[in-house]
C-alpha positions in Angstrom: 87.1 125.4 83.7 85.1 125.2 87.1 85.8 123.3 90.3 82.6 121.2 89.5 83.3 120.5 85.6 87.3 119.3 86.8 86.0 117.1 89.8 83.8 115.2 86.9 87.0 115.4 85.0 89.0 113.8 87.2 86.4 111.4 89.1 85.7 109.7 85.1 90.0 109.7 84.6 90.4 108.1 88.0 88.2 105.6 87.5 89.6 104.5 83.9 92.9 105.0 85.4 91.6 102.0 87.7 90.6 99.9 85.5 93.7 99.9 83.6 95.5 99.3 86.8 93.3 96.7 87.7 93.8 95.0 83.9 97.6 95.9 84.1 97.6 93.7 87.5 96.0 90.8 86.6 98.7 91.1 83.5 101.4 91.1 85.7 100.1 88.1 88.0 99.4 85.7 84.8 101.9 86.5 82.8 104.5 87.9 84.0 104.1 86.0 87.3 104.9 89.1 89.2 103.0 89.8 92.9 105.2 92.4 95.0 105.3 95.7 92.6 102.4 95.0 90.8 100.0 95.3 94.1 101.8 98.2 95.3 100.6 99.7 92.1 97.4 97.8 92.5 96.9 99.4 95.8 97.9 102.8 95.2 96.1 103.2 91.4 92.4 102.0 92.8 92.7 104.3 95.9 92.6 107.3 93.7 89.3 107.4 92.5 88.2 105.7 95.8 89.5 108.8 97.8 88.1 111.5 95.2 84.7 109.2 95.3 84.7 110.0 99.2 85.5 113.3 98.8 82.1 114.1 96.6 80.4 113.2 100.2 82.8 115.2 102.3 81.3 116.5 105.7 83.3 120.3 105.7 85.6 121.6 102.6 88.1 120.6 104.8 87.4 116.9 104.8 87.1 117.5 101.1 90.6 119.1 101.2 92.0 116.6 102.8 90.5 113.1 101.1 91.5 115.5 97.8 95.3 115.5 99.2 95.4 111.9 100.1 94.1 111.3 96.4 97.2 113.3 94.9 99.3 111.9 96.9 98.2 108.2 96.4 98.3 109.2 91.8 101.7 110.2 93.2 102.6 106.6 94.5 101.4 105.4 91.4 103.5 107.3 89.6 106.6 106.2 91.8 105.7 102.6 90.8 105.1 103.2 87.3 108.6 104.3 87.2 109.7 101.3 88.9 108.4 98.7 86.6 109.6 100.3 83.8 112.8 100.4 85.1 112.9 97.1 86.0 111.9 95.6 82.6 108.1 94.6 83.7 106.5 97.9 81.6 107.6 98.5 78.2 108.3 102.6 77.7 104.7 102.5 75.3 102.7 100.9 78.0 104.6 103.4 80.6 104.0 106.8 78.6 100.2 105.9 78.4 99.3 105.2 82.0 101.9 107.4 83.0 100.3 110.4 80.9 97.1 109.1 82.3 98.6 109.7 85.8 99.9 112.8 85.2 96.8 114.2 84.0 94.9 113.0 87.3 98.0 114.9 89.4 97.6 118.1 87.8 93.8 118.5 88.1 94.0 117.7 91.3 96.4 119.8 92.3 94.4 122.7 90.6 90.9 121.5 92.2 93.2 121.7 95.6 94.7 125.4 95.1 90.9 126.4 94.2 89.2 125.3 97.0 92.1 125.9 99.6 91.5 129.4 98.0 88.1 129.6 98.1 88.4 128.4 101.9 90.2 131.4 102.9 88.5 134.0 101.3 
């Protein structure tokens, strides 16, 4: 799979990501009547796809390496919080395993759109 087909691939799974997020949040708030985790996860799940967005418009494949990076490690955040909520009653492990798989699936392409380029950099 090329660079170009796996940054479509994982700009269209961030953004779904996000919106799930989003949804999940406004869950939490109404119904749960939880603020403090919830906008952790809030913060870090819509950054994603907001850092790989910025990235598309990168000045030097540097800049793209690095707005690439922050984006793995803000899925990676996600993750953390995921974990969290589920641990702490507020996710169910169903609701969990899907965004979690979700996640997990945005880590791993990024990580191999990362190695690519940081490749192709040095050769």
């Amino acid at each position: 799979m090329g660079n170009e087909v796996r940054k479509n691939i994982v700009k269209n799974k961030s953004f779904q990501f996000a919106i799930k997020i989003v949804r999940l949040y406004q869950f939490f708030v109404t119904e749960k009547k939880e603020y403090v985790l919830s906008k952790q996860l809030l913060r870090s799940g819509t950054s994603v796809g907001a850092m790989i967005r910025e990235a598309e418009h990168a000045e030097t494949k540097r800049d793209f390496i690095h707005k690439m990076a922050i984006a793995q490690k803000e899925i990676n955040e996600s993750i953390y919080w995921l974990e969290l909520l589920k641990e702490t009653d507020y996710l169910d492990q169903g609701e969990f395993e899907s965004l979690n798989t979700d996640a997990v699936e945005i880590i791993k392409l990024l990580t191999s759109i990362l190695k690519s380029t940081k490749t192709n950099i040095n050769n």
